[in-house]
N, C-alpha and C positions, 0 to 999 in steps of 0.2 A: 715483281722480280727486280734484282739487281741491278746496278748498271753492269755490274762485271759478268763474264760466262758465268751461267747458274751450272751449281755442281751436278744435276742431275739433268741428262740428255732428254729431254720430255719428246720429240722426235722419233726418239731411239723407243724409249718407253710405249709413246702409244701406237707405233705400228706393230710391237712386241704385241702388244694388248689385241691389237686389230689382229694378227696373225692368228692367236690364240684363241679369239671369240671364231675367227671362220673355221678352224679347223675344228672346234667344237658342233659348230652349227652343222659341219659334213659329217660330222661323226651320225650328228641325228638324221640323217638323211635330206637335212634340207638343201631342196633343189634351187635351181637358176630360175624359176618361175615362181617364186615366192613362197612356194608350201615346202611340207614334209614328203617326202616319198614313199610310198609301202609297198611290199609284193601282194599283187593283184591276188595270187592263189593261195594269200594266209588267210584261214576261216575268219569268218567275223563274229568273234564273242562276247561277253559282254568283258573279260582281260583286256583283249586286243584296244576295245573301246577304251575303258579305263587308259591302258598304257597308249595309246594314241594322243587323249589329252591330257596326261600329263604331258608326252612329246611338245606337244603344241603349247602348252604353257611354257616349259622349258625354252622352246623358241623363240617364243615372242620375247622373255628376258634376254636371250643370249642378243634378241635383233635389237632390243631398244638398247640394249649393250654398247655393240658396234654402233648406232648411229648416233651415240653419245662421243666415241673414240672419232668419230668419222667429225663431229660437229668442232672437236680440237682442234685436230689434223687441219681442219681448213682456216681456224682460227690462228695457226702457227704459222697455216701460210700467208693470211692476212696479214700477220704480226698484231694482232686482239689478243693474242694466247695471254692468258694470265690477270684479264681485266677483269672485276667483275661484272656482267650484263646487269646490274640493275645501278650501282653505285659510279661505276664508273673507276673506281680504284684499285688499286693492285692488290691481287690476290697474295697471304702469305706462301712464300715454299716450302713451308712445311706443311700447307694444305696440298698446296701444288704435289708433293712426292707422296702424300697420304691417299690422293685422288687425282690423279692428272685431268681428269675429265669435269674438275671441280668449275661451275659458272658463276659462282658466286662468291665473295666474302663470305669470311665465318660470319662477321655481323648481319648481313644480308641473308645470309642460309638460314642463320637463324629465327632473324625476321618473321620469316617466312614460315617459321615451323607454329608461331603462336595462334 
């Protein structure tokens, strides 16, 4: 990042994100005890089933979601935001606003991908 204020509030951004990933995750019923919630007196079909785990799949993306936004947020408060975890150098802002939750350089990301 810049020396100067970076034009884009990354702050602002990924509690917007973090807001958005939990109101999703209630939408699915997921509880304060780590699962999905269901009514006890819907039949158990072999739908029910089916749409249960997709629920559950859908959850776990929405959780490793958040605990991606979550690993920022503490990173911003460290003042690490923007480093990349393997190289050690500053992340571009224009990865930074394409993906705030970005850990790595594009060079590193990519790295990574071979």
């Amino acid at each position: 990042m810049s020396n100067d204020a970076p034009a884009v509030d990354y702050r602002e951004l990924l509690e917007n994100e973090r807001a958005g990933l939990r109101a999703k995750l209630a939408e699915l019923g997921y509880g304060e005890d780590g699962g999905l919630s269901y009514d006890p007196n819907f039949a158990d079909s072999s739908q029910v089933t089916a749409e249960r785990g997709e629920a559950e799949a859908l959850a776990g993306s929405l959780r490793e979601a958040l605990a991606e936004v979550e690993r920022a947020l503490a990173k911003l408060a460290e003042g690490t935001y923007g480093r990349c975890e393997s190289c050690g150098q500053q992340i571009a802002e224009a990865r930074l606003e394409a993906m705030p939750t970005a850990r790595f350089c594009i060079n590193c990301a990519s790295a990574s991908k071979r």
